[in-house]
N, C-alpha and C positions, 0 to 999 in steps of 0.2 A: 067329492074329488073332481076336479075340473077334467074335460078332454083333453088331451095333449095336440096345441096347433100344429104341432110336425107329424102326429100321426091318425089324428081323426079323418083325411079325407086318403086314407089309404083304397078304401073299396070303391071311390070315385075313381082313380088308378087304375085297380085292378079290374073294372071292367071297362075302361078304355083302352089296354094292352088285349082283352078278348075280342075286342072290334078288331084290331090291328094295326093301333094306333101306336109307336111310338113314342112313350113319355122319359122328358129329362127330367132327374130326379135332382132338383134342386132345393128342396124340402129339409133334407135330412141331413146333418152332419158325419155320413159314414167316405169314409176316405177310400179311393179308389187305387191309392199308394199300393202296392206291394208289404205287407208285413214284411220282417227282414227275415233272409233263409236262414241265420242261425238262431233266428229267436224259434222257428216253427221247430226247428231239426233239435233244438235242445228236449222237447216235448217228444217228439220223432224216436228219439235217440233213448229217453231213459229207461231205466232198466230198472227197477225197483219192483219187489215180490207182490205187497201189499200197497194198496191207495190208502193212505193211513188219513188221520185227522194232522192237520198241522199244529202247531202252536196256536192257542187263539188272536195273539199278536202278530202270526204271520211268522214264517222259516224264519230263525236269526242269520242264516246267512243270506237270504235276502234283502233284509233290514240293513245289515252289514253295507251289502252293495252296494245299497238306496243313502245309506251314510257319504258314501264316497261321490257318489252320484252327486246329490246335494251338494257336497262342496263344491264339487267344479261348477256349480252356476252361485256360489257363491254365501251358500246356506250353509250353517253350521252345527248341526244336530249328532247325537249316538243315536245308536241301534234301539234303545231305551224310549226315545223320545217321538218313536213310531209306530205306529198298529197299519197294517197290512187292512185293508178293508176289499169287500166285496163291490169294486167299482168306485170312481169319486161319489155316485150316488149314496155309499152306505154311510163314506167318513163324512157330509154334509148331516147327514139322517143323523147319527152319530153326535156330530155338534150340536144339532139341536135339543136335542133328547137330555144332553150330561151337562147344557149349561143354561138351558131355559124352561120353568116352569109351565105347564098347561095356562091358557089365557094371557103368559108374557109376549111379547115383539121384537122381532128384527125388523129394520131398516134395509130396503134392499134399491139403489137406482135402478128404476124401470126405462127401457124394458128389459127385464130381467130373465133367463134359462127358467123356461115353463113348469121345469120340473121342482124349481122351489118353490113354488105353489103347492104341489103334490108332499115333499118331505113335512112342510109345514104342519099339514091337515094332521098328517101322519103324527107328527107328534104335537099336536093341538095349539101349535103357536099359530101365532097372525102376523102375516107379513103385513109391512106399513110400507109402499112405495112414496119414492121423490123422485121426479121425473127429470129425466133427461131431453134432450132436442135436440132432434136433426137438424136444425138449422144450426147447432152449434156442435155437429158431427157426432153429440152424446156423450162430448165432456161431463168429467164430474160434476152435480150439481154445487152450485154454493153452498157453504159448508152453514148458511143461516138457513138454508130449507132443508138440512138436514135439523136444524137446532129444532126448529117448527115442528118437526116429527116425534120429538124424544118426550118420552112420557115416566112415569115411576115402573111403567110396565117395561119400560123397554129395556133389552138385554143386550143387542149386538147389532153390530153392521155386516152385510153381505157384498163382497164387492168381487165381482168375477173380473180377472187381466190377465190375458185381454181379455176382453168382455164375449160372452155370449149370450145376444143374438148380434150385435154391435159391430165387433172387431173393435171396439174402442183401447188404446192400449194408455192406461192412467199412469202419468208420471209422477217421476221422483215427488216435483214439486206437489202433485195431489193428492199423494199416498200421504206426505208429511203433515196434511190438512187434515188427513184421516187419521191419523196418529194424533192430533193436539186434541181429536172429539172426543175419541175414546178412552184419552186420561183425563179429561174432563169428566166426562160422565160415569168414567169406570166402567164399558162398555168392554164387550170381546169383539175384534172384527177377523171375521173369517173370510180367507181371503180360498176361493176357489183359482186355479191354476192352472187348469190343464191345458192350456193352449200355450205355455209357457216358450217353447220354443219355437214358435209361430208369431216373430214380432221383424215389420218389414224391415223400419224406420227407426232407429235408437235403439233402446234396448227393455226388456222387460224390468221393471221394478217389484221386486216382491216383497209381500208385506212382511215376510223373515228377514227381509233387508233393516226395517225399522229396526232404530237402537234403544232400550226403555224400555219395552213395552210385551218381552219375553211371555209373561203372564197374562197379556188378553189377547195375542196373535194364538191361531188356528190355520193351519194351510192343508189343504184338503187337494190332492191329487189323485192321478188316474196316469198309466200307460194306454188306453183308449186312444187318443188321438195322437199321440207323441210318437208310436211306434204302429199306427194305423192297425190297433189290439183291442177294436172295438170290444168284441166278444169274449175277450176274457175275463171282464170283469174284476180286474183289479184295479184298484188305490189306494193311497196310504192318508190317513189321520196324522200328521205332523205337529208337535207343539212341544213347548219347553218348560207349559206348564204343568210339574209332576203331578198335582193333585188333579188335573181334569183328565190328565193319563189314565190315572191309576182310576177315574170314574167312567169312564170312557170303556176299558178295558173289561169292569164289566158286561158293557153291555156284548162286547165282545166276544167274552165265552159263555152269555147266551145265545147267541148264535153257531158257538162250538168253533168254527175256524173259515178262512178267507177259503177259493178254491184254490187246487193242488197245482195241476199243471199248469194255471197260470200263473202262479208263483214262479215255478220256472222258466217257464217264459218271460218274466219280467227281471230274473235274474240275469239271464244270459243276454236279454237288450241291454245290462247296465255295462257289458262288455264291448257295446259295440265302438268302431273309430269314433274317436272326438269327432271327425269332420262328415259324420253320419245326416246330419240335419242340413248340412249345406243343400244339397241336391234339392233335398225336398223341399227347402222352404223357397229357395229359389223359382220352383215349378208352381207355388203355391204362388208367390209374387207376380209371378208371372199369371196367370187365372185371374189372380186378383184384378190385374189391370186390366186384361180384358174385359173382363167383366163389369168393372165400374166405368170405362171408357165406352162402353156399349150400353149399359144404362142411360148415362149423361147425356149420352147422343140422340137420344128419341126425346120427341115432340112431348113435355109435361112431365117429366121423370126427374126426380133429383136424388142421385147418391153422395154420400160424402164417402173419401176414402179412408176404407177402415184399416188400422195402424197393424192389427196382429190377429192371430186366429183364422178361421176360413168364411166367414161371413160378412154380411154386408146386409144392411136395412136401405129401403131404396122405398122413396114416394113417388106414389104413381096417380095419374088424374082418373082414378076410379071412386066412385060413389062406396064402397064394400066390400073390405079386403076378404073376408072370409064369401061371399059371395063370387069375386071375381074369381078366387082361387079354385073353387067349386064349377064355375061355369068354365074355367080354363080345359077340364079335364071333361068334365060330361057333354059340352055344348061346340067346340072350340077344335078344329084340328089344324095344322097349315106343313102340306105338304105331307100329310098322312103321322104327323108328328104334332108334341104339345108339351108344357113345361109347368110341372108339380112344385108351386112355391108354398113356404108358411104363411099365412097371413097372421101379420104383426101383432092381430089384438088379444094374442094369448099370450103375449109374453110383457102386456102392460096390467098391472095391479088396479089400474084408476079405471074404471069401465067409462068405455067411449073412447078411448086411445090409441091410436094405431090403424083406426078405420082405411086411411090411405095408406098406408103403407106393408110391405111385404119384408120377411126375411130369405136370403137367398145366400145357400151355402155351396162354395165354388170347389166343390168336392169330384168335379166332372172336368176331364181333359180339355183343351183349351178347343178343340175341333166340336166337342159336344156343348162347350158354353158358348160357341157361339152360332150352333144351333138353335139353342134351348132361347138365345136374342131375340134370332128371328123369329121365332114363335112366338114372342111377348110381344114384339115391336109390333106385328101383325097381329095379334089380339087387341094390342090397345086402338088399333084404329076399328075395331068394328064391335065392339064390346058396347051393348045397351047400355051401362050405368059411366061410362064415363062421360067425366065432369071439367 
C-alpha cells in the first residue's frame, strides 16, 4: 500500500508548528468554507431514542432527496438506483470490487487522486495509467493511448471531473470520446464527481449526461467537498445498471449501513437555496486566480489554469518534488512562516513523473494564499536543488 502524498509528510509539519513556525496548509483538500448551519443544526436538532442501523442502501428518504438533487443538475435516476456509501471513497471501493476480477485493470489519466492506488490494492486490481501534460493543461489524453492501454484484462476507465489533483474540467466533446471507447470495448467507466459544483468556466459534463451507455456508467459521489462535510463521510454509488446494483448492494450489507447522522446531514444539505453554491464558488474562483497569477509570476514556475475543483498542478525548477516539499518544512522558514505542498509524484502511476511538479490545493483564504506565495517564491530562490 503506497504513502499517501497528501499525508506522509504530516510529522515534517508538526514539528515545524513545535518550533513556532507557521505553516500554510496547502497540501490537503480540506475546505475552510463554513459547513452550512442547517446541515449541522439538522444533526444538532434530532431527536431519535435509538442510533439504529440504517438501511444498508442508505435512509430512503435520503435517496429520495439525492433523486431530486440529481435532477436539478440534470441526472435522472430513482431512489432505487443508489446505495448511500461510506464517503466517495467506499462507492469507488465498491466499483471495483462488483465489477472487476482480482488481476483485472482500470485505465486511469494520470495524474490521478492517490487514493486510487490505495482502493486498487484493496481489491487486487491494477491500475494501468496514460498520461496527461501540463503542457497541455492535462487534457484528455488521446483516445489512441487510451487504445495502447486496453488489454483482455481490462475492465474500465476512471475519469475524475473535474479532475483531482488537476482541476482539469473534461468536456462534452471528450466525455463523448469516452463514451465511443467504452462501447467499443464494453468497458464500464466510472466517472468520480465530487467536485461537480466547483467548475469556473462552462459547465461540468457528467458521465450520466451520456445517452447509450446506461449499463457501463458508474458515478460515484461524496457531500465531502460540495457542502465542505469532509468528515461525514458520505456518498453515493449511482448507476442504472440494475444488475451491478443489486451486486454492489451486497457488498453493502456487509458492511451492515452507511453512518447515521451524516445521512442526515446530507439530507437536509439537499434543502438548501438553489443559489447556495454561488458565493462559494465565486470565493473559490476568486483563490483560484490568485493563486495561479502568483505561481506564473515567479522566475521558472509554470501553472496552467485549472477549469473546476480547488486544485492546481504547478511546475516548479526544482530537482525533487517530494524532497523540496520535505525541506520546505524542516529546513526553510521566511518570516517565521512556510507552505506544506503535495509533491506530484504520488498521484503519477508511471514512476519518474511528476518530479517537478507540485499539487497545490487553494483551500486557504485569499490573505493566507498569498502568504503561503511568498514562502514559495522565497524558497525557490535559495533552495539547494534548484534547476
Amino acid at each position: 500500500m503506497p504513502s499517501s502524498p497528501i499525508r506522509k509528510l504530516v510529522p515534517y509539519a508538526e514539528t515545524a508548528k513545535k518550533k513556532g513556525i507557521t505553516v500554510y496548509h496547502l497540501n490537503i483538500g480540506q475546505p475552510d468554507i463554513e459547513t452550512p448551519k442547517m446541515v449541522l443544526d439538522a444533526v444538532r436538532h434530532s431527536d431519535f431514542k435509538v442510533l439504529e442501523y440504517s438501511h444498508s442502501a442508505g435512509n430512503e428518504s435520503y435517496r429520495k432527496k439525492l433523486v431530486d438533487y440529481y435532477a436539478s443538475v440534470g441526472i435522472h435516476v430513482n431512489h432505487q438506483q443508489i446505495i448511500v456509501t461510506t464517503g466517495g471513497s467506499e462507492a469507488i471501493l465498491f466499483g471495483f470490487m462488483a465489477c472487476l476480477d482480482a488481476g483485472d485493470e482500470v485505465i486511469i489519466p494520470e495524474p490521478f487522486y492517490a487514493n486510487y492506488n490505495g482502493f486498487a490494492i484493496e481489491a487486487g486490481v491494477n491500475v494501468v495509467p496514460v498520461t496527461s501534460y501540463i503542457k497541455d493543461g492535462f487534457a484528455l489524453p488521446p483516445i489512441e493511448e487510451f487504445e495502447k492501454k486496453i488489454t483482455p484484462r481490462t475492465k474500465a476507465i476512471v475519469i475524475c471531473n473535474p479532475n483531482n489533483p488537476t482541476g482539469y474540467n473534461y468536456s462534452e466533446a471528450e466525455m463523448l470520446k469516452l463514451k465511443e471507447l467504452i462501447l467499443k470495448h464494453n468497458l464500464y467507466l466510472f466517472a468520480d464527481e465530487a467536485y461537480r459544483e466547483f467548475t469556473y468556466e462552462g459547465k461540468q459534463f457528467s458521465a450520466m449526461h451520456l445517452q447509450g451507455v446506461d449499463n457501463h456508467v458508474v458515478l460515484m459521489d461524496t457531500i465531502s467537498k460540495r457542502y465542505s462535510a469532509c468528515g461525514g463521510r458520505i456518498g453515493a454509488f449511482v448507476t442504472k445498471n440494475n444488475e451491478l446494483i443489486n451486486a454492489v448492494m451486497k457488498f453493502a450489507q456487509a458492511r451492515l449501513s452507511p453512518p447515521s447522522f451524516a445521512q442526515i446531514a446530507g439530507e437536509a444539505a439537499c434543502d438548501l437555496p438553489s443559489d447556495y453554491f454561488d458565493t462559494t464558488k465565486a470565493e473559490y474562483k476568486n483563490r483560484r486566480d490568485v493563486l495561479v497569477s502568483r505561481l506564473n509570476a515567479m522566475d521558472g514556475v509554470f501553472c496552467p489554469n485549472p477549469g473546476g475543483a480547488f486544485y492546481a498542478i504547478a511546475q516548479l525548477p526544482i530537482d525533487d518534488a517530494d524532497n523540496f516539499c520535505q525541506w520546505l518544512l524542516e529546513h526553510f522558514s521566511h518570516n517565521n512562516q512556510t507552505v506544506m505542498l503535495a509533491p506530484a509524484t504520488g498521484f503519477y502511476g508511471t514512476p519518474g513523473l511528476g518530479k517537478q511538479e507540485v499539487r497545490l490545493a487553494y483551500v486557504l483564504n485569499t490573505t493566507a494564499i498569498n502568504a503561503s506565495m511568498d514562502c514559495l517564491e522565497a524558497a525557490l530562490k535559495v533552495y539547494p536543488g534548484r534547476v
